[in-house]
Backbone as CSV, one residue per row, in Angstrom:
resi,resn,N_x,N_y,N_z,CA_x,CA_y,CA_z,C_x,C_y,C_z
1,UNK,-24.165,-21.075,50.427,-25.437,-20.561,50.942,-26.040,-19.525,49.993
2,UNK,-25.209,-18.998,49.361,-25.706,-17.742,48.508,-26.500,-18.312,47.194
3,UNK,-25.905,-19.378,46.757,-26.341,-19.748,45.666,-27.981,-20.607,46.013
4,UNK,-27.612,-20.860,47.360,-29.295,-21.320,47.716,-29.880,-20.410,47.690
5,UNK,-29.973,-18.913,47.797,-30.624,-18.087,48.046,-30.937,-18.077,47.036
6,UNK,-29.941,-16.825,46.031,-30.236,-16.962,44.482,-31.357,-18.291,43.820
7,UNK,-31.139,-19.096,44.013,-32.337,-20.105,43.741,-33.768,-19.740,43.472
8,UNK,-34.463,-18.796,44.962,-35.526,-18.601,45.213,-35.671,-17.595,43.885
9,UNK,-34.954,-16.855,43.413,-35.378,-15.679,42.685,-36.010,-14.631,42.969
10,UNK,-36.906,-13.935,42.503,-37.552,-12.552,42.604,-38.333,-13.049,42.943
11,UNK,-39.380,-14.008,43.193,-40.740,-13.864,43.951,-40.732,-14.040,45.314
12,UNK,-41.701,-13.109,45.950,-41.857,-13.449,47.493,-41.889,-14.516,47.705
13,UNK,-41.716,-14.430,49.300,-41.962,-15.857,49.744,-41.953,-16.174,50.958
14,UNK,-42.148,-16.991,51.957,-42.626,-17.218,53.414,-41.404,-18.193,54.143
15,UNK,-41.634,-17.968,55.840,-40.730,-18.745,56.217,-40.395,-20.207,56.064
16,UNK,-41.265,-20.687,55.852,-41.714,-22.231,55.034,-40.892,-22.578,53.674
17,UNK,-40.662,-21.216,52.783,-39.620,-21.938,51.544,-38.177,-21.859,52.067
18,UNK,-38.200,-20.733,52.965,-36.770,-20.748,53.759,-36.475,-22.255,54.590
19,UNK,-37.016,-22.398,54.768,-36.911,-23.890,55.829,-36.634,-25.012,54.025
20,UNK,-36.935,-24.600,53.737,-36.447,-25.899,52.151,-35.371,-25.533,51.664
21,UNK,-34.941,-24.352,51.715,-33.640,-24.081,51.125,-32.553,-24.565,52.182
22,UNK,-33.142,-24.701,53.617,-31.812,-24.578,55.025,-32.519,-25.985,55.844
23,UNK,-32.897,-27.024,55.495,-33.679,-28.283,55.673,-32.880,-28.644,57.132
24,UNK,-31.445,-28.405,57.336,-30.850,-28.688,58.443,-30.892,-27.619,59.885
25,UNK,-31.398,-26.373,59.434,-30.939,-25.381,60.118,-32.277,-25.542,61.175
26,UNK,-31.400,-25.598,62.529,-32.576,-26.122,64.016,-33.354,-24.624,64.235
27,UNK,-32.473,-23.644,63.705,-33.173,-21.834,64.303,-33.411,-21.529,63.115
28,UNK,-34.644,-21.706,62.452,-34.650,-20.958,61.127,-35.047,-19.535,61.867
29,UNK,-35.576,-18.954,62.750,-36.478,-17.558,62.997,-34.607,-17.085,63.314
30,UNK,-33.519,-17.216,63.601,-32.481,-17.060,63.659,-32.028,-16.730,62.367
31,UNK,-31.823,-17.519,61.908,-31.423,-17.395,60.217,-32.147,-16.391,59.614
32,UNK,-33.270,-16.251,59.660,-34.376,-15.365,58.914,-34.085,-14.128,59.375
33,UNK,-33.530,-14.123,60.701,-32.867,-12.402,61.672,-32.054,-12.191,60.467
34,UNK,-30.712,-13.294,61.144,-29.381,-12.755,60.637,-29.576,-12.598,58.663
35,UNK,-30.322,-12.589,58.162,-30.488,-12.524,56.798,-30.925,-11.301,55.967
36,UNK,-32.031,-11.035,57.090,-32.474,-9.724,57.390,-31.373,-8.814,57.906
37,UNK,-31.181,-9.048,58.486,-29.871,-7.727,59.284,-28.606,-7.452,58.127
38,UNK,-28.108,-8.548,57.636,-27.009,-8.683,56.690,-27.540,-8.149,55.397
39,UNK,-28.519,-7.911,55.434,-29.529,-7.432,53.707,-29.789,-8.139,52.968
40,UNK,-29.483,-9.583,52.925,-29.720,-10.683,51.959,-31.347,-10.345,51.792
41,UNK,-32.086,-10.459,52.210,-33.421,-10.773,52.381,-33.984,-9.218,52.961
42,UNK,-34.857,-9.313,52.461,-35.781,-8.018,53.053,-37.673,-8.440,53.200
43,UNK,-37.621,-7.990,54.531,-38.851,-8.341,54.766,-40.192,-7.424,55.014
44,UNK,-40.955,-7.600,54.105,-42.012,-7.267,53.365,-43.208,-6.895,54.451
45,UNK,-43.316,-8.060,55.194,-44.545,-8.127,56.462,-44.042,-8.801,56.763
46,UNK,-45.010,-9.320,58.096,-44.332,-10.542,58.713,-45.033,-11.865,58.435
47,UNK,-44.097,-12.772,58.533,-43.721,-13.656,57.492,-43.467,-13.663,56.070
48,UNK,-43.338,-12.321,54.949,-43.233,-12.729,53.909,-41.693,-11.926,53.769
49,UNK,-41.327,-12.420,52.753,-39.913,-11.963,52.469,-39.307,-11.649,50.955
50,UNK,-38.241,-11.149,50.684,-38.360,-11.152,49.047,-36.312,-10.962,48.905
51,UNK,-36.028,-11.211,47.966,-34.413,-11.512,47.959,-34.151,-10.012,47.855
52,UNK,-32.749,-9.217,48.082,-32.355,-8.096,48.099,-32.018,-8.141,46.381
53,UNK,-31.694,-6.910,45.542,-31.579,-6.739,44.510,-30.006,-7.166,44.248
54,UNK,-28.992,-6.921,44.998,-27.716,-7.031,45.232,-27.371,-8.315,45.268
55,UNK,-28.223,-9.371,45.912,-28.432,-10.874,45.917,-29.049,-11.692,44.462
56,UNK,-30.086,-10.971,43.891,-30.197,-11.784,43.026,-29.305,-10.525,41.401
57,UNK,-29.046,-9.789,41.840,-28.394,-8.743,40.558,-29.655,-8.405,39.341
58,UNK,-30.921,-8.176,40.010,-31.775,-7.941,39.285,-33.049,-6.937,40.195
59,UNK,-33.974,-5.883,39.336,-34.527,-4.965,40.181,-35.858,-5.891,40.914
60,UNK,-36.056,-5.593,42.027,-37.325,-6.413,42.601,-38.548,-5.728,41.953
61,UNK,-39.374,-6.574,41.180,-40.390,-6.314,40.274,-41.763,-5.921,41.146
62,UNK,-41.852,-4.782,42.070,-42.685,-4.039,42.694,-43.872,-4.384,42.316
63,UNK,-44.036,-4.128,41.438,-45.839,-5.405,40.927,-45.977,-6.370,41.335
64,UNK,-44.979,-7.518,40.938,-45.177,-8.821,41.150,-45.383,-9.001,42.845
65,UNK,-44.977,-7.792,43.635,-44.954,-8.190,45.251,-46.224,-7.295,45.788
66,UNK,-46.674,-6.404,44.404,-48.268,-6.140,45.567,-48.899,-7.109,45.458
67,UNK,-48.941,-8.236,44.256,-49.831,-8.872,43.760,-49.888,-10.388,45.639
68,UNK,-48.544,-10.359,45.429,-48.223,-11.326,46.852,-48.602,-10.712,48.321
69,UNK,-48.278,-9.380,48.116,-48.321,-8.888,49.399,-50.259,-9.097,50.183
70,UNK,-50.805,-8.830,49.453,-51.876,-8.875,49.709,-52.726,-8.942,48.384
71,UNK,-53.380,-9.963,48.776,-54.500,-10.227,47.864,-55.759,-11.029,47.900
72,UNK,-56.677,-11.347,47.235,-56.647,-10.935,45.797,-56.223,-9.742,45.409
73,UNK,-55.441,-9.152,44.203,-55.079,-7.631,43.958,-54.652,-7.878,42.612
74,UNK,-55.270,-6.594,41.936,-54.227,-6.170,40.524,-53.793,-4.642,41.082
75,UNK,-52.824,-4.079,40.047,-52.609,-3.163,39.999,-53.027,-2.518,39.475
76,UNK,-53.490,-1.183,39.680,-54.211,0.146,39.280,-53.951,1.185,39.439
77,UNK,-55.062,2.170,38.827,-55.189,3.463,38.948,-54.191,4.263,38.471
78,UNK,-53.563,5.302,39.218,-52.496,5.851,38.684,-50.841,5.330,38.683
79,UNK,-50.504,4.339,39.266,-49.909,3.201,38.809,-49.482,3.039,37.544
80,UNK,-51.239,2.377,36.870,-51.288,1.642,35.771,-50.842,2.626,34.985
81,UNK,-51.799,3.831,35.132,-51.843,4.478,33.918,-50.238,5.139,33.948
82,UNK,-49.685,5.094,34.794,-48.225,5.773,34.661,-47.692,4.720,33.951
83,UNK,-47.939,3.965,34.250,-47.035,2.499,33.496,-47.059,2.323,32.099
84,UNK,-48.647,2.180,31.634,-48.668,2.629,30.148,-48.079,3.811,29.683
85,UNK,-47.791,4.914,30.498,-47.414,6.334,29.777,-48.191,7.166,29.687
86,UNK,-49.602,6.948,30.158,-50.782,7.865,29.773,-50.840,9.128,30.483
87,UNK,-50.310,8.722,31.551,-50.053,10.363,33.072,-48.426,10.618,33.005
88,UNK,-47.867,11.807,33.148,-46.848,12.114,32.762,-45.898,11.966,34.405
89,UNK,-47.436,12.541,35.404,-46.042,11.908,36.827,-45.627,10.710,37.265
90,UNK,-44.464,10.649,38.025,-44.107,9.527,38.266,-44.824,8.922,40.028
91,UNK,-45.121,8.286,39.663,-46.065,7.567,41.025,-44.955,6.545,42.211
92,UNK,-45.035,6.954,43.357,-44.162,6.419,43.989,-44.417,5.647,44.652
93,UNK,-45.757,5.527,44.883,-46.009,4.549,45.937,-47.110,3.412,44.462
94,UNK,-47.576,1.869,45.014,-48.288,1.134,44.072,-49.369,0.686,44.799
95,UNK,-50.233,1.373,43.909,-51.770,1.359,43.937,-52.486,0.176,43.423
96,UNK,-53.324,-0.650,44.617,-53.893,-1.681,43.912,-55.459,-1.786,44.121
97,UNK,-55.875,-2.862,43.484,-57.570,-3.064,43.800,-57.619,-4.366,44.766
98,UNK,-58.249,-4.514,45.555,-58.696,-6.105,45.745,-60.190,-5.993,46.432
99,UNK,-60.365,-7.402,46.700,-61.734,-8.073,47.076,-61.737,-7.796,48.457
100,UNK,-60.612,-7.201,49.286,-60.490,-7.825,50.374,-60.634,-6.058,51.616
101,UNK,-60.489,-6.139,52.556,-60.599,-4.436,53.338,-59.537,-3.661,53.055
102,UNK,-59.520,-2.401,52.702,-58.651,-1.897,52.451,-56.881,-1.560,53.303
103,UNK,-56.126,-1.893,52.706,-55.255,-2.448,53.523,-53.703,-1.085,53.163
104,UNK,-53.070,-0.967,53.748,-51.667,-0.485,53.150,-50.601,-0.675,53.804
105,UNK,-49.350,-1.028,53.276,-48.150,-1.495,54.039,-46.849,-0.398,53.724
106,UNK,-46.141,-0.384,54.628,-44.827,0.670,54.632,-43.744,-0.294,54.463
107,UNK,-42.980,-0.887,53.448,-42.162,-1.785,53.494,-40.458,-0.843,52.486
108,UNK,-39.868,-1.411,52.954,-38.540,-0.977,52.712,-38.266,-0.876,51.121
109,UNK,-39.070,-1.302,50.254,-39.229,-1.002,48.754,-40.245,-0.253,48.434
110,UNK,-40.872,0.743,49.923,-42.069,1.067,49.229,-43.295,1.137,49.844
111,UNK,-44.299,2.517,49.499,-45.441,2.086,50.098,-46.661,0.919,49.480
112,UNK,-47.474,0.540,49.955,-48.048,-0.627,48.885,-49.521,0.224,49.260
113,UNK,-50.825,0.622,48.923,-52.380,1.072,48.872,-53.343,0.039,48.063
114,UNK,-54.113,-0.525,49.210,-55.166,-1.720,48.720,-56.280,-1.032,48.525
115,UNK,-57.209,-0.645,47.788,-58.266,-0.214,47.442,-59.734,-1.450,47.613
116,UNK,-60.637,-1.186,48.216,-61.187,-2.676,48.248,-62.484,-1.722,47.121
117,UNK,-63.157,-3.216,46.083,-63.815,-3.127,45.049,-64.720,-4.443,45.444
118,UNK,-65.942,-4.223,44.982,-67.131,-5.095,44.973,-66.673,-6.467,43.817
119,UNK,-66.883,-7.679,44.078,-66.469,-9.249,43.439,-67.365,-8.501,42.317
120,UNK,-68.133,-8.170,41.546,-68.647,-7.953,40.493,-67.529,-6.794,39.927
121,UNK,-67.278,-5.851,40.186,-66.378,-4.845,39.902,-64.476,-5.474,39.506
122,UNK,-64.188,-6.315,40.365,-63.084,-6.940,40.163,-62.356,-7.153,39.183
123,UNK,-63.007,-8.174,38.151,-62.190,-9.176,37.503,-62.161,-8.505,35.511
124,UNK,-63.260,-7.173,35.655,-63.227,-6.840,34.234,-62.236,-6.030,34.047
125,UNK,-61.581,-6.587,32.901,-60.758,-5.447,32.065,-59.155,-5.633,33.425
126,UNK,-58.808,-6.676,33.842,-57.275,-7.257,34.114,-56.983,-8.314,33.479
127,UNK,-55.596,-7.707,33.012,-54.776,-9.273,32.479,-53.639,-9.095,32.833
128,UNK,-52.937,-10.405,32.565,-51.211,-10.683,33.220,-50.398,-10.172,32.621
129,UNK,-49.752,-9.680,32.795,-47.952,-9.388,32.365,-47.265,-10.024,32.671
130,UNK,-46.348,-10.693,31.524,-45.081,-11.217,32.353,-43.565,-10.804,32.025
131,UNK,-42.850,-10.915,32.874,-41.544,-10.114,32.366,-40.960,-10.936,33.832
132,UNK,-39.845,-11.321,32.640,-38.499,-11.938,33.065,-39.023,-13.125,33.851
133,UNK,-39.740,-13.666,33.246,-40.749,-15.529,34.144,-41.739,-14.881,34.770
134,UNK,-41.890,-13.805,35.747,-42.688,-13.508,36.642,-43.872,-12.975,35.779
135,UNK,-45.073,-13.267,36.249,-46.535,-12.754,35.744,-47.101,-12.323,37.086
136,UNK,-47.613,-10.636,36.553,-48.726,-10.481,37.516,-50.125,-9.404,37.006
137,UNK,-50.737,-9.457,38.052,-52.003,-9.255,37.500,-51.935,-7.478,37.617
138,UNK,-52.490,-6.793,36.638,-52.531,-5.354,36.136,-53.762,-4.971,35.350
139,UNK,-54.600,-3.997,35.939,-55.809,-3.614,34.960,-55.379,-2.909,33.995
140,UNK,-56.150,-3.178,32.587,-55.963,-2.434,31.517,-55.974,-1.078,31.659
141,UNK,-55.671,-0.267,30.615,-55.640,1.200,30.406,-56.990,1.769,31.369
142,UNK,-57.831,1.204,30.203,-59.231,1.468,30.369,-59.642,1.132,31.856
143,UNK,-60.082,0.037,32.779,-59.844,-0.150,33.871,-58.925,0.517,35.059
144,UNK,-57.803,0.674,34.697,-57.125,1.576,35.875,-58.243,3.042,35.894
145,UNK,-58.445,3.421,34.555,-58.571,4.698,34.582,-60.250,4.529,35.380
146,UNK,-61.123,3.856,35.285,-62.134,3.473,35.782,-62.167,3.168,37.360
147,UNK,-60.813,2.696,37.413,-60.722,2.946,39.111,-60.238,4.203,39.424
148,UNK,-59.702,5.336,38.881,-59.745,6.115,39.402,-60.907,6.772,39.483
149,UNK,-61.350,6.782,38.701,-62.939,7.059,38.915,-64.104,7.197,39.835
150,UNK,-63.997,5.336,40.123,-64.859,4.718,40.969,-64.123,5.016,42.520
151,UNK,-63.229,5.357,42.550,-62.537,5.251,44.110,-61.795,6.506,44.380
152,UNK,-62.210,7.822,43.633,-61.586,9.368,43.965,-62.667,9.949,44.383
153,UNK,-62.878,10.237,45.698,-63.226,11.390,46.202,-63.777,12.245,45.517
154,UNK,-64.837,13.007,44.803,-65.090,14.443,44.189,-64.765,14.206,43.052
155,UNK,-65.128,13.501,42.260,-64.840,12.701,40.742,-66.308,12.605,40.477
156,UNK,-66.539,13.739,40.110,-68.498,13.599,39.689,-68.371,14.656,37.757
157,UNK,-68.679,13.976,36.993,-69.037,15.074,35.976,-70.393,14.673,35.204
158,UNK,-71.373,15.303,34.929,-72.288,15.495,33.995,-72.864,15.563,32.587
159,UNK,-71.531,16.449,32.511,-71.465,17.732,31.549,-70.161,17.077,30.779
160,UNK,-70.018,16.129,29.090,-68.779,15.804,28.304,-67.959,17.267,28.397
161,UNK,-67.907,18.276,28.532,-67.095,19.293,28.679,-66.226,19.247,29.935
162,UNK,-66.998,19.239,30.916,-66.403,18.757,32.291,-65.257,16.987,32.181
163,UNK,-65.265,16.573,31.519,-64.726,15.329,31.089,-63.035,15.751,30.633
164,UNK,-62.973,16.390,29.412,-62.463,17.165,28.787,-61.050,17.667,29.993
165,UNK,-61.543,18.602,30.544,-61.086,19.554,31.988,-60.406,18.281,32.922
166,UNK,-60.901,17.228,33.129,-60.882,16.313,34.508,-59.504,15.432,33.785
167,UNK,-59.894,15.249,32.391,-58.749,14.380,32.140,-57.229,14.899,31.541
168,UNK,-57.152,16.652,31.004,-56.150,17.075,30.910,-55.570,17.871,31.410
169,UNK,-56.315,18.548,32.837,-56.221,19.579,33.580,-56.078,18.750,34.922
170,UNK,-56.569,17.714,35.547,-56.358,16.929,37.049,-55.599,15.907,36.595
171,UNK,-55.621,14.859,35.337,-54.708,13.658,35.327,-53.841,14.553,34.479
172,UNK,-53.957,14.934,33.759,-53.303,15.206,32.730,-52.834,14.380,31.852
173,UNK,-53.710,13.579,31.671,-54.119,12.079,30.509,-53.419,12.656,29.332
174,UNK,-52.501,11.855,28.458,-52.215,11.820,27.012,-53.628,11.739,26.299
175,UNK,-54.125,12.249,25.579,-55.268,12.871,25.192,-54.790,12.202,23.754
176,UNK,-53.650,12.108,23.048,-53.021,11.380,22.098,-53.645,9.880,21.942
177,UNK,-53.913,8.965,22.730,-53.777,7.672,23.292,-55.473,7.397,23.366
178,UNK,-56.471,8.512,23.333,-58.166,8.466,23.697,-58.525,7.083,22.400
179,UNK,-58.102,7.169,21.494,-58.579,6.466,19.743,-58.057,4.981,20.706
180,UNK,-56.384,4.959,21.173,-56.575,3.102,22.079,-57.193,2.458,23.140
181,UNK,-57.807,3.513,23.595,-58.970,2.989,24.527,-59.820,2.211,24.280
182,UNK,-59.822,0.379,24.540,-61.395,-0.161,24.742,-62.090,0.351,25.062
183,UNK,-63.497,1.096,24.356,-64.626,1.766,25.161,-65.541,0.793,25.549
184,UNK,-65.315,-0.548,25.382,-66.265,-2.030,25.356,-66.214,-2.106,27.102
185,UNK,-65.085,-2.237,27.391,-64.824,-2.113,29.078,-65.352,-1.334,30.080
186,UNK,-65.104,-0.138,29.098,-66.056,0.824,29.967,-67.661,0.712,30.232
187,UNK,-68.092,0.441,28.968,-69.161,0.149,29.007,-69.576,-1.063,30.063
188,UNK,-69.096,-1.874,29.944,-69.102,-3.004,30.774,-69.539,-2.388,32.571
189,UNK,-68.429,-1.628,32.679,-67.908,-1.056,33.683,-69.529,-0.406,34.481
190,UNK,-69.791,0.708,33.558,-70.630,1.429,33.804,-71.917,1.299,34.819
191,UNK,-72.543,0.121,34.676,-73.730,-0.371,35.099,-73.454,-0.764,36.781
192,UNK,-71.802,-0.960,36.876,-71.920,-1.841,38.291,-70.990,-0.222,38.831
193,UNK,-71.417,0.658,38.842,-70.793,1.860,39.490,-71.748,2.738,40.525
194,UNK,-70.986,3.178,41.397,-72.131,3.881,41.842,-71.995,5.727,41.103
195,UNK,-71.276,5.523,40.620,-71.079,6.512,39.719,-71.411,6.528,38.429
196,UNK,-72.513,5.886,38.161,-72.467,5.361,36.360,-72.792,6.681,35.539
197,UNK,-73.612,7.511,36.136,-73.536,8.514,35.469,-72.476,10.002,34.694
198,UNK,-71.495,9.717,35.557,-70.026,9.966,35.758,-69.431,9.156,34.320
199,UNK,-69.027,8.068,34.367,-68.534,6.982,33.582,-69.950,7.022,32.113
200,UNK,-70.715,7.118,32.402,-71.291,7.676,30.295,-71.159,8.642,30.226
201,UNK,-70.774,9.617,31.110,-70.493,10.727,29.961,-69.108,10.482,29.570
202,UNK,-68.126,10.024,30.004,-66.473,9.416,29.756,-66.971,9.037,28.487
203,UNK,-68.182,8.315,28.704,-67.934,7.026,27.142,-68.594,8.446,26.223
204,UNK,-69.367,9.319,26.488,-69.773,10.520,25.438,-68.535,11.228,24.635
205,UNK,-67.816,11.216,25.586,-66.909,12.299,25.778,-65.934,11.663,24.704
206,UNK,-65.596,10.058,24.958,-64.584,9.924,24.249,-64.697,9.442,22.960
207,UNK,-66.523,9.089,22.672,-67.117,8.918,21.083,-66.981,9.964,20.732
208,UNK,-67.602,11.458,21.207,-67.349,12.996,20.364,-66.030,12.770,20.012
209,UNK,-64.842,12.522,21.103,-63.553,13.057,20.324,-63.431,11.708,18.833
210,UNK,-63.917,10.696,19.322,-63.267,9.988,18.100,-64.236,10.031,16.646
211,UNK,-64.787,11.097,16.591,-66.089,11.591,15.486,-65.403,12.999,14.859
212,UNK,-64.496,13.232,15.444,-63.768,14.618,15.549,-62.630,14.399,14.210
């Protein structure tokens, strides 16, 4: 039985692939208990499920299950940017974007935060990662940092000086890392914000430094 499990691997998955792995079993909502209770399986919401780390001997790839847990979704914001290295704290809970109402789940690996974003706002500046077979969807540098932007509370600046202050004094952004920034994205970005005025001075802010 174990080795059926192991099978499924690291990606989520629903009571429906369980019923393919156990084709004979008359109580799967039985099986799906006792699986749960024993720790094999840990369950995510209801109906979705994901293998225990101890079961498959590998870490459950926390990205790859916001991307399942609810979606459409990439991952963002301070997340991302922790992920690249750009913010120095460590983020505990995973922050995402989607198309859909803003949603958040308390699951036993974790809190999960759905951010909902306008279908025009969505799809610029994410691409896939993959690691170890699994691919999931993650906004770029530039993009995470744009959702924090677009979706913080009291995130207004004017003034490229005020820019300066917001990104090494509140994120405390690697300021090292400003020269690998796509500013093409941002730009992109800019027009569909309700903050756009906010987001050019970012793009001011971060042509002065790279003139510097």
């Amino acid at each position: 039985m174990l080795k059926q499990l192991r099978n499924i691997g690291g990606l989520p998955f629903d009571k429906g692939w369980l019923q393919s792995v156990f084709p004979n079993n008359l109580h799967l909502t039985d099986k799906v208990r006792q699986l749960v209770n024993t720790g094999q399986i840990i369950r995510l919401k209801r109906g979705m499920y994901v293998l225990s780390e101890e079961l498959t001997q590998q870490p459950i790839n926390r990205f790859l299950v916001a991307n399942h847990l609810y979606g459409p979704s990439y991952v963002s914001q301070q997340t991302a940017l922790r992920y690249y290295g750009l913010i120095p704290e460590a983020v505990y809970s995973i922050q995402s974007v989607t198309t859909k109402a803003a949603r958040s789940f308390d699951t036993p690996i974790g809190m999960f935060f759905y951010t909902p974003a306008q279908l025009r706002w969505f799809p610029i500046g994410i691409q896939m990662h993959t690691e170890s077979n699994f691919s999931y969807l993650i906004a770029t540098p530039e993009k995470a940092l744009m959702d924090v932007v677009q979706f913080t509370a009291g995130v207004s600046m004017r003034y490229v000086k005020e820019v300066g202050e917001w990104l090494e004094e509140d994120l405390r952004f690697d300021m090292d890392q400003l020269g690998e920034i796509n500013i093409d994205i941002i730009k992109q970005l800019a027009p569909l914000s309700h903050k756009q005025r906010t987001i050019e001075t970012i793009i001011r802010f971060i042509e002065n430094e790279r003139r510097l």
